[in-house]
N, C-alpha and C positions, 0 to 999 in steps of 0.2 A: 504494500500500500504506500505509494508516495504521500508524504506530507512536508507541503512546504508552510514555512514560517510566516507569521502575520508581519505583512510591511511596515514598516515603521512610516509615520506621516512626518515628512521634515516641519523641523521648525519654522523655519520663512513659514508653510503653510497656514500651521498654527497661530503664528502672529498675524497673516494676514486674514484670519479671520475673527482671530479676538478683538483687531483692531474693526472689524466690519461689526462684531456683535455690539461693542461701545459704541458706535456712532449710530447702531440700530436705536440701542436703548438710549443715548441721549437724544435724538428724536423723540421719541416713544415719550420721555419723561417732559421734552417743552411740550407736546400737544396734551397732555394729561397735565400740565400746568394752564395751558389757555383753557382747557374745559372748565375747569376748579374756579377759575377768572369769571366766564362763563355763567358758570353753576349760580357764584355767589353773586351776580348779576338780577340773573333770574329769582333769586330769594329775595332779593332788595325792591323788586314789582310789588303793584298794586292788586295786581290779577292772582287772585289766590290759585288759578289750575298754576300761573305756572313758579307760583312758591312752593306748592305742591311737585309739582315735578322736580322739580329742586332736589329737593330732600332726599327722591331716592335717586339720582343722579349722584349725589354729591357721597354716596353710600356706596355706591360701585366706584369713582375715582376716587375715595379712599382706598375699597381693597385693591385697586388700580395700582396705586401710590405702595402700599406694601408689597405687591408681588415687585414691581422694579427697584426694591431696594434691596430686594433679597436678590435681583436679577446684577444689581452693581457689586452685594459680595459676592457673587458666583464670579464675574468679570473680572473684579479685583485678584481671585488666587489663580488666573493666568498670566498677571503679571510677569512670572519666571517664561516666561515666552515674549512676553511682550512691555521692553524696559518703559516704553513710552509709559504703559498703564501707571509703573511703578512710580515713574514723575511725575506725572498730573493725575492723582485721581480723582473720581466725579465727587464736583461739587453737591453736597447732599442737600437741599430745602424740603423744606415742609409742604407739601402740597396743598394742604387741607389744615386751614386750623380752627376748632373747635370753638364756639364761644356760646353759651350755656346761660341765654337774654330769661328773666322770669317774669320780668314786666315790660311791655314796648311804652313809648312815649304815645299821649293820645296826639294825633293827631287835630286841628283846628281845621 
């Protein structure tokens, strides 16, 4: 029975795709920041459907916001492939920040 050995993927390849995965996800992370922009737009209307929509939009680019930061430490430990990562790594913001109002202003 011949059995040949699993090829090795060179490195260049490795890096040139780590560096393609980073520049996916830093995409990924501005357009998941103009939604959140977006979102908290729409919460700020008059028009209660679309405060309401809001709220669960703003519920999914949250766990939006979590899966791509788990997405930047998985990116981060290819760094050993890709020194660039190791120099600049992704700047982390807040997508989404919480603020927890129990009375609004009336309105005149």
């Amino acid at each position: 029975m011949d059995h040949t050995p699993p090829q090795q993927i060179p490195q260049s390849e490795i890096a040139l795709l780590a560096n393609i995965l980073a520049l996916t996800t830093r995409n990924m992370t501005a357009i998941t920041t103009l939604l959140a922009q977006v979102t908290a737009n729409l919460a700020s209307s008059t028009d209660s459907n679309l405060q309401s929509a809001s709220v669960n939009l703003l519920d999914k680019i949250t766990n939006l916001g979590s899966d791509l930061e788990l997405q930047w430490d998985l990116i981060q430990s290819l760094d050993r492939f890709c020194p660039l990562l190791a120099r600049t790594p992704p700047a982390r913001t807040s997508l989404v920040t919480e603020i927890d109002i129990s009375q609004l202003p009336q309105s005149h």
